[in-house]
C-alpha positions in Angstrom: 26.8 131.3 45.7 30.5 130.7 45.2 31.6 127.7 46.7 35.7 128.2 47.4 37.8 125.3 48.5 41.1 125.9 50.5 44.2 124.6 50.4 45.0 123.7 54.4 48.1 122.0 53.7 50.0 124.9 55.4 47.6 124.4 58.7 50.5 121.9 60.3 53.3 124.2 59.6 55.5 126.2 61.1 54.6 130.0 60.4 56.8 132.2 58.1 56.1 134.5 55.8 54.0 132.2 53.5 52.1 130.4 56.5 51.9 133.7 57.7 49.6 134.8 54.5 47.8 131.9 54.3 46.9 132.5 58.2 45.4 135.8 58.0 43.5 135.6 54.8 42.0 132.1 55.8 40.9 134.1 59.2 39.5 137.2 57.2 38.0 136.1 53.7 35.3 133.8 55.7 34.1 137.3 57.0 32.4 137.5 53.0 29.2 135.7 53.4 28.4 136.4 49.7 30.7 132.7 49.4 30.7 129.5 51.1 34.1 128.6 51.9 35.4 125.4 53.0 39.2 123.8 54.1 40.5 120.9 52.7 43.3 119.4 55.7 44.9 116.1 55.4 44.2 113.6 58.4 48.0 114.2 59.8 46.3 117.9 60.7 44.8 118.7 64.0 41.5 120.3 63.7 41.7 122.0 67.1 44.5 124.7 65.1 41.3 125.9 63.1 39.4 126.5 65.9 37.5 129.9 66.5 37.5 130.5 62.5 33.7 130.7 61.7 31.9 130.9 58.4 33.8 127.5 57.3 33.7 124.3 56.2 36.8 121.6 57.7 37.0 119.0 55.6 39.9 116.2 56.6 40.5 113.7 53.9 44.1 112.0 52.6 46.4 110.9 55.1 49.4 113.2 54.8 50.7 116.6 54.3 52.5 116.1 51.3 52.5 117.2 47.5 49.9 114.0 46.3 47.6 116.1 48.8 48.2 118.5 47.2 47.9 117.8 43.3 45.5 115.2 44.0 43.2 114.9 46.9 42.3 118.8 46.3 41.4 118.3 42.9 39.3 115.5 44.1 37.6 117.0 46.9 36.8 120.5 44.8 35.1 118.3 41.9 32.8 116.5 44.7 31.9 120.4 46.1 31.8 122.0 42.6 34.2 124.4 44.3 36.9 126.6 42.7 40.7 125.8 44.4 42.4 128.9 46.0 46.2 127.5 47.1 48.2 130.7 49.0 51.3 129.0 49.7 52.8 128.3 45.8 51.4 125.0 44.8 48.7 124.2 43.2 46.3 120.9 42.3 47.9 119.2 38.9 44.5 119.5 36.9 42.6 122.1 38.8 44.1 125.1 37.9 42.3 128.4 39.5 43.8 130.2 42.1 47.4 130.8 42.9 48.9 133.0 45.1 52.9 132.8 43.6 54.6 134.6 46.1 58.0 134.4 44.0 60.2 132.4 41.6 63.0 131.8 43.5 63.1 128.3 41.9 63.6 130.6 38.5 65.6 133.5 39.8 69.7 132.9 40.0 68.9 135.4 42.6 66.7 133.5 44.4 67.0 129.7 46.5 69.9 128.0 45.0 68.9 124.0 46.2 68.8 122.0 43.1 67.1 119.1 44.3 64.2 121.9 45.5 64.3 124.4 42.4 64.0 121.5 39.9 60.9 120.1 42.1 59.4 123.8 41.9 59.9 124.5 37.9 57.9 120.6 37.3 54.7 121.0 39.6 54.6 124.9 39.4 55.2 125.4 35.5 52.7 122.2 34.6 49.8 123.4 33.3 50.6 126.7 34.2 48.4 129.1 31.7 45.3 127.5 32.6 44.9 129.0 36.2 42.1 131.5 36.1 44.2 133.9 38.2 47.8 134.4 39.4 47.8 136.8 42.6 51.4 137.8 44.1 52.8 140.0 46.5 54.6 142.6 44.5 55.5 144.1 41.6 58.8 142.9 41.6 57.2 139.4 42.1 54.6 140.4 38.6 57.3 141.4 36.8 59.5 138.2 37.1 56.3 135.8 36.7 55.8 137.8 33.6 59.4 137.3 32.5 59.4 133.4 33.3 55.6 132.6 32.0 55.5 134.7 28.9 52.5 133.0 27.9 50.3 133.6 30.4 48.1 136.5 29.9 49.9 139.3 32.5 46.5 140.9 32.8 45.3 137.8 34.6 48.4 138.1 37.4 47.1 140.6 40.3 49.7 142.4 42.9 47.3 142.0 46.4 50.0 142.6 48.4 50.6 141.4 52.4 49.9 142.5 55.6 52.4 143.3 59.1 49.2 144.0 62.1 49.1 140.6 62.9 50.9 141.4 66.0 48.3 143.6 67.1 46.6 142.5 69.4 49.6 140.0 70.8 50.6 141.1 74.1 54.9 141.3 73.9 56.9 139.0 76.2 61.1 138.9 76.8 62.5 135.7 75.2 65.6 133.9 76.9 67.9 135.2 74.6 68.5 139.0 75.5 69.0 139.6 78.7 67.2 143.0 80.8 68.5 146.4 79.4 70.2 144.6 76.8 70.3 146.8 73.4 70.5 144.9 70.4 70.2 144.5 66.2 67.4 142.3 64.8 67.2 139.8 61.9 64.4 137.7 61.2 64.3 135.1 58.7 66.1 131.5 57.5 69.4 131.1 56.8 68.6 130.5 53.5 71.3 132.0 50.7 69.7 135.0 49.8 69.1 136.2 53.5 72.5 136.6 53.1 73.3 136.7 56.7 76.8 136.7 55.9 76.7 140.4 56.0 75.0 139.9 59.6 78.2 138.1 60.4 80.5 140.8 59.3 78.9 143.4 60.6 78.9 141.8 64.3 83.0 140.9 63.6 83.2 145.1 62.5 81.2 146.0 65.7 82.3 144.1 68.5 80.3 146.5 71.3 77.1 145.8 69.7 74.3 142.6 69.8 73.4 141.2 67.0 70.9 138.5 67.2 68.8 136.1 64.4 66.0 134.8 64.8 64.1 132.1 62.7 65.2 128.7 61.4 68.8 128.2 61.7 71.1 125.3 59.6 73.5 123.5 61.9 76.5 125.2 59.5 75.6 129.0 60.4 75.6 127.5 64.3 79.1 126.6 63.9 80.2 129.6 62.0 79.2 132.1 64.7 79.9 130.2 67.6 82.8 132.4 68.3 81.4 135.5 67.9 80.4 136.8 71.6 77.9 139.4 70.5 76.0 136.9 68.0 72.9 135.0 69.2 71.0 132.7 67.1 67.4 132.1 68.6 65.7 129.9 66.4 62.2 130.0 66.3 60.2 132.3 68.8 57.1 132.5 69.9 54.8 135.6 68.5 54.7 137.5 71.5 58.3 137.0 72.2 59.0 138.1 68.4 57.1 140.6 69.0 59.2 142.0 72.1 62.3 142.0 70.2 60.2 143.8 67.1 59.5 146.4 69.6 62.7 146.9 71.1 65.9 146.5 69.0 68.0 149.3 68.0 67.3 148.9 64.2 66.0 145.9 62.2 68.3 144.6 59.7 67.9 142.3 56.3 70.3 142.3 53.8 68.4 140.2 51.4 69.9 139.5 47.6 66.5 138.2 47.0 62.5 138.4 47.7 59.8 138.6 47.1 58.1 141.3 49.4 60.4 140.8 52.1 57.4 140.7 55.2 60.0 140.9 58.4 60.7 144.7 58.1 56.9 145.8 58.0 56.3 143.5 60.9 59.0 145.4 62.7 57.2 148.7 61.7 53.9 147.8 62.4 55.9 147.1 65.9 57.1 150.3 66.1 60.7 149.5 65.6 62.1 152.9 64.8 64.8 151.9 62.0 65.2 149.6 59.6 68.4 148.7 57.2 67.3 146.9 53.7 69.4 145.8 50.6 68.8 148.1 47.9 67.0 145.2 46.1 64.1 146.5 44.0 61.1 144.9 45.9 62.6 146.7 48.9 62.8 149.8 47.4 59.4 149.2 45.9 57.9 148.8 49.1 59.7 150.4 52.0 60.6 153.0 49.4 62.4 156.5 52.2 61.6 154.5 55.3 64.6 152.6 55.0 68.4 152.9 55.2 69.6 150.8 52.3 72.5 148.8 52.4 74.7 147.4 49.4 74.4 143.3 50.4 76.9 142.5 48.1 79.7 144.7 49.8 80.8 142.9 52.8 83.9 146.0 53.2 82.4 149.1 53.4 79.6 148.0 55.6 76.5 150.4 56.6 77.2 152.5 59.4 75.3 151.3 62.7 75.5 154.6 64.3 74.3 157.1 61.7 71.2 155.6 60.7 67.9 157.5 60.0 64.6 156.9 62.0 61.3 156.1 59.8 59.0 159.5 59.6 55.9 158.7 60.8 54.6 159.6 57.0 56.5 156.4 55.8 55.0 154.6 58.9 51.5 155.6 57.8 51.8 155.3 54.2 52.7 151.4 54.7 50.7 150.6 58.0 47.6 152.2 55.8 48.4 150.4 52.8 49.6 146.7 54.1 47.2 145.3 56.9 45.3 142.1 56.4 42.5 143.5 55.8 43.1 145.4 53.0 44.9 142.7 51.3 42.3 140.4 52.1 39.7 142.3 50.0 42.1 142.7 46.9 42.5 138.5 47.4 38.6 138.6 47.3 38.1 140.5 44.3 40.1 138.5 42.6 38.0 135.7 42.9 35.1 137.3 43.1 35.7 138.2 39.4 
């Protein structure tokens, strides 16, 4: 039997779209009984998040979340179990190279993240060592094809596309966050205000359409507070709960992310696995990849001749099947398994 150690250093975080991966995987990949599995969480962690998960192993050991925990204590604990490392949120152990799920190189990209201090970090620990991983999984083909371009030495047979999931909302029941108010119709962003979010084209389209609501939801720098403060129909939120996520998923008038950069992109499936009836995406090429006719696309570099709010198309409920078929956790989870199944 397989034994497979996980990397739980994402078990104490806040859940975006990585956490979000690592979540649902973790909680379907210990339905295979055909492996052991076990989690590696530092001491910092509480164990009481993990409950309910059966089929698995907690290990606590190393006294903080941080990167030593990471490139160290892992490769430590898997040589003690004789276990193979699978890490889903971009890093992995220094010396213990197996699997990775890379879920971008924005820390390559001019495209992508543009904090120095953070890309330089990424290019060290990520590119160290990098050929000898058994395995590179990602989210996309987009995402292959610029691992490919930036790690030309590693073997792109050995890089698998698994994909990601949106029904983790499923069985949530919805529930009306503080900041819409009853009746109120509104446009939905979801996400950080990170450079390539590129929100700024949020911002100009609330300043173009002063009837309309615009609100963003998600981690929020203290800048982008002050920037919108004098916008009337601009809300920031901040981080949500699930269900109240969920509520806004469910009712906004279109979902919009005018990304210059990712790599999936997992907001706009969660909205249609929601049942939001429109979405607006940046004609990026993972976009297009993935949302392919469901979308209205958007030019996110154009801040003047802005998409038009009130001609939008609805998805056809044969783009809503062909992506709520294709990306649920538990199909991914059974590409992440035959990976490392071999």
């Amino acid at each position: 039997m397989k034994n497979i150690l996980i990397d739980g250093s994402f078990v104490e975080k806040n859940v975006t779209g990585v956490q979000r991966f690592c979540w649902e995987i973790l909680k379907n990949i210990v339905k295979y009984e055909d492996m052991k599995f076990y989690i590696l969480i530092p001491k910092s962690t509480d164990i009481k998040k993990l409950d309910g998960i059966n089929n698995l192993e907690i290990i606590q050991e190393g006294k903080k979340n941080n990167k030593y925990f990471q490139f160290h204590t892992l490769s430590k604990v898997a040589k003690r179990l004789k276990a193979d490392v699978l890490c889903m949120s971009n890093f992995t152990p220094m010396f213990k190279k197996d699997y990775l799920v890379l879920h971008d190189v924005t820390f390559l990209d001019k495209d992508g993240h543009n904090r120095f201090l953070w890309a330089l970090a990424y290019r060290f620990f990520v590119g160290f060592r990098f050929n000898k991983h058994k395995n590179i999984m990602t989210v996309s083909e987009f995402s292959k094809s610029r691992i490919d371009y930036h790690y030309k030495k590693y073997d792109v047979n050995k890089i698998k596309v698994v994909g990601t999931g949106g029904d983790h909302f499923k069985y949530l029941n919805s529930k009306k966050p503080d900041v819409i108010k009853d009746n109120e119709k509104y446009y939905l962003s979801v996400g950080s205000t990170t450079p390539n979010k590129n929100f700024k084209y949020v911002i100009e389209l609330a300043k173009r359409n002063p009837d309309k609501l615009f609100i963003i939801t998600g981690r929020i720098d203290d800048n982008m507070k002050e920037y919108v403060n004098s916008l009337k129909n601009m809300r920031l939120s901040g981080y949500l709960e699930n269900e109240e996520l969920k509520y806004l998923y469910e009712n906004c008038e279109a979902f919009i992310l005018p990304s210059t950069y990712e790599g999936f992109g997992l907001p706009p499936l969660e909205a249609i696995f929601c049942g939001c009836k429109k979405i607006c995406l940046s004609t990026i090429d993972v976009f297009k990849e993935v949302y392919g006719k469901s979308a209205n696309y958007l030019d996110p570099n154009d801040y003047i001749n802005l998409i038009d709010l009130n001609n939008l198309k609805e998805i056809s409920e044969e783009e809503r099947k062909r992506l709520t078929e294709t990306y649920n956790w538990e199909n991914i989870t059974k590409n992440v398994y035959e990976v490392i199944k071999g």
